[in-house]
MARNUTI-6289 format. One line per field, with one value per residue: x, y, z of N, C-alpha, C, O in turn; residue number from 1; residue in one letter. Coordinates in steps of 0.05 Angstrom, whole numbers, plus 5000, padded with zeros to 4 digits. Atoms other than C-alpha are relative to their C-alpha. Last residue first. Layout:
nX <- X_... $
nY <- Y_... $
nZ <- Z_... $
caX <- X_... $
caY <- Y_... $
caZ <- Z_... $
cX <- X_... $
cY <- Y_... $
cZ <- Z_... $
oX <- X_... $
oY <- Y_... $
oZ <- Z_... $
pos <- NUM_... $
code <- A_... $
//
This chain:
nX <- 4994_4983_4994_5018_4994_5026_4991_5021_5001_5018_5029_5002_5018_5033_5005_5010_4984_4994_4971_5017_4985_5018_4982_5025_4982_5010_4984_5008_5005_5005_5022_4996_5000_5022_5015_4993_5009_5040_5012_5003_5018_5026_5010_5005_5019_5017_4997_5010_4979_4984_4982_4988_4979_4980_4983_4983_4974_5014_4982_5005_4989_4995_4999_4973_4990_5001_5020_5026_4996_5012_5025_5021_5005_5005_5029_5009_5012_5041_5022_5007_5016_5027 $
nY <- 5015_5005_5023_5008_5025_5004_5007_5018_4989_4981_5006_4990_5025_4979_4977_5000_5002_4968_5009_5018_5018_5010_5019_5035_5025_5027_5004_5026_5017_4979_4995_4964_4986_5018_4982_4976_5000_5004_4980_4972_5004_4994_4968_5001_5018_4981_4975_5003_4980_4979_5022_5015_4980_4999_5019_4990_5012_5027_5019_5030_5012_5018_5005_4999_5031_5008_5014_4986_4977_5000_5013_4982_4976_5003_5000_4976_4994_5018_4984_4974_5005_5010 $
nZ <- 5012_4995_5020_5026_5022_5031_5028_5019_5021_5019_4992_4975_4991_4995_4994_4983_4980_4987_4969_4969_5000_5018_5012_5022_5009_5011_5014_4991_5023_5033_5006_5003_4973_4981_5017_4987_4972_4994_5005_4981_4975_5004_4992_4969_4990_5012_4989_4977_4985_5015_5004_4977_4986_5016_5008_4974_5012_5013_5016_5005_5027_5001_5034_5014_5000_4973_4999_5012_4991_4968_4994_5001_4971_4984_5017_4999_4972_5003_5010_4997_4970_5003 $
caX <- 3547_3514_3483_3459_3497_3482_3532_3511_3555_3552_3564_3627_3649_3672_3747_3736_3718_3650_3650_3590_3604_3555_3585_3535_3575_3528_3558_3523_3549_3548_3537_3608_3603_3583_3642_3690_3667_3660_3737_3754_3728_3763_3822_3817_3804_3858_3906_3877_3887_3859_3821_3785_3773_3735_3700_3664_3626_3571_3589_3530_3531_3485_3488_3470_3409_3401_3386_3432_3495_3483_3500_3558_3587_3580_3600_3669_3678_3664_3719_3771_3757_3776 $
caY <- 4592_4646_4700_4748_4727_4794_4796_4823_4851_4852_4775_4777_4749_4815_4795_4725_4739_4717_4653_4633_4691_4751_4784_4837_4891_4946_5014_5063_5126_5188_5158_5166_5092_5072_5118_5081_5011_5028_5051_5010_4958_5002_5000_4920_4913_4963_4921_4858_4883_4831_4777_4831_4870_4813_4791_4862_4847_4904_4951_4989_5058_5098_5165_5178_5213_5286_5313_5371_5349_5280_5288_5332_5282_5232_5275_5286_5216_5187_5248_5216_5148_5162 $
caZ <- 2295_2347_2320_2362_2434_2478_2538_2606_2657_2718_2745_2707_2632_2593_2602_2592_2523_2498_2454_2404_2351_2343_2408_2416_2478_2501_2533_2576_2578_2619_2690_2723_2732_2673_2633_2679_2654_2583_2591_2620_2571_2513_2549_2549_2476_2454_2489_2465_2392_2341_2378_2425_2373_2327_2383_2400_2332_2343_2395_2414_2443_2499_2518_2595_2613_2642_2571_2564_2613_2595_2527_2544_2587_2526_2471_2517_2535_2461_2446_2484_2473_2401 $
cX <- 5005_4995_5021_4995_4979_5010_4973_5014_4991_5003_4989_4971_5005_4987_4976_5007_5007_5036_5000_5017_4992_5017_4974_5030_4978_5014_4984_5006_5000_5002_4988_4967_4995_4997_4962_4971_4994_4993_4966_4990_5002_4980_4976_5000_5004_4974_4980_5005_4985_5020_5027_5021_5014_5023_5021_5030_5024_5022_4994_5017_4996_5009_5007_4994_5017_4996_5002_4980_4967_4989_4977_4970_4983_4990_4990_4972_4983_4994_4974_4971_4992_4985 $
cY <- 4970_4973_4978_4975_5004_4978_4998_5003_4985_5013_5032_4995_5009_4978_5022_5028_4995_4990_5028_5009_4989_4978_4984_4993_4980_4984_4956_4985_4973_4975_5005_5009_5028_5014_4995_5018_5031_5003_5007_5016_5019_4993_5001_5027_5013_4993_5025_5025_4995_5016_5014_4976_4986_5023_4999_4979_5000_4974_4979_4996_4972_4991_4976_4985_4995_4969_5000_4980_5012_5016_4998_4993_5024_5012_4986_5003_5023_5013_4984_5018_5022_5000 $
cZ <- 5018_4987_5006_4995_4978_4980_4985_4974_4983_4983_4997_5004_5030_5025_5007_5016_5032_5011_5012_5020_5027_4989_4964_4984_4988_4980_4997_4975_5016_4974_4973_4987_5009_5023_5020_4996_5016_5029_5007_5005_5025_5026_4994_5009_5039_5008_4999_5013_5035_5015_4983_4991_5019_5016_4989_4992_5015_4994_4987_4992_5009_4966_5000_4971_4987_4994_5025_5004_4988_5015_5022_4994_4985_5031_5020_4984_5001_5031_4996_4996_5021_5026 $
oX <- 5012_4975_5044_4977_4960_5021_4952_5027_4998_5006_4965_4956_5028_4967_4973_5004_4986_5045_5007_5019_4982_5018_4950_5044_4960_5009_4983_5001_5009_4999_4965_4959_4987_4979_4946_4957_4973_4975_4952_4979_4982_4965_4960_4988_4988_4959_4976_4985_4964_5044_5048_5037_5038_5046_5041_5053_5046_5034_4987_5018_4990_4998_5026_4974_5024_4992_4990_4959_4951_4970_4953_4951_4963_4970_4977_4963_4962_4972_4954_4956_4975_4962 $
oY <- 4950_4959_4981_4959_4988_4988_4990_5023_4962_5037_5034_4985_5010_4986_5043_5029_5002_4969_5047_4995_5000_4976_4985_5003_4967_4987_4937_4998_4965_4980_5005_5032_5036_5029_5011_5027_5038_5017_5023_5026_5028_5009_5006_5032_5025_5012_5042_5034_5006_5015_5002_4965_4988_5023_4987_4988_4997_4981_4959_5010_4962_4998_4970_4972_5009_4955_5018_4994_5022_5012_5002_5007_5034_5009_5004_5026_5025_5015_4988_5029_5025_5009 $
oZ <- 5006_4991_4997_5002_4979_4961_4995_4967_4986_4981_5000_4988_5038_5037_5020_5040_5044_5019_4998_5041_5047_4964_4960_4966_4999_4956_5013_4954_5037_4950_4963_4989_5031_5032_5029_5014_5028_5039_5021_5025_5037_5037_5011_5030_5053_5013_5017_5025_5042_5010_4979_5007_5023_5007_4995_4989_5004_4974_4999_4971_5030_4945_5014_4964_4968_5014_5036_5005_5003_5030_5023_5002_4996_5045_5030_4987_5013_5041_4983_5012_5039_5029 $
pos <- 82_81_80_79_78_77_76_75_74_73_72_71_70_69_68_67_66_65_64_63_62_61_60_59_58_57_56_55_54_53_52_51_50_49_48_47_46_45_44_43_42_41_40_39_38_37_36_35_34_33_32_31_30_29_28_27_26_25_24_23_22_21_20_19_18_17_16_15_14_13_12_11_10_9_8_7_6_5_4_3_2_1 $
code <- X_X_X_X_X_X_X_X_X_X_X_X_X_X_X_X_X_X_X_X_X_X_X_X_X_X_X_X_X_X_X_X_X_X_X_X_X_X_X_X_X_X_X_X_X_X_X_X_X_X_X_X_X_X_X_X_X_X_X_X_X_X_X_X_X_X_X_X_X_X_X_X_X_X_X_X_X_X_X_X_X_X $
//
């Protein structure tokens, strides 16, 4: 999977000249499920940032961010919080 968000990503980039942006909706539920899978994914996001080709938006829609996303750059989105 992360594979081929890189490679639609870089080629994104490649023809526009801005990077491709996703939304994770419900981040919460991954992160309480498969931490492993949770913390590549953030790597991932991070890497992808850096390199320019995607830009990657985390909407918890539960009151609690992980403290994995919790930094001074990176912004959380709280929808809906119970």
């Amino acid at each position: 999977m992360l594979r081929g968000l890189h490679t639609a990503s870089a080629s994104f980039r490649a023809e526009t000249g801005r990077p491709a942006v996703l939304v994770v909706d419900n981040f919460t539920k991954l992160a309480k499920r498969d931490i492993p899978m949770f913390e590549r994914f953030v790597e991932f996001a991070k890497y992808e940032a850096d390199e320019g080709n995607l830009v990657v938006t985390f909407v918890a829609s539960e009151g609690h961010t992980p403290r994995r996303l919790a930094g001074p750059f990176i912004c959380i989105f709280n929808l809906f919080s119970n």
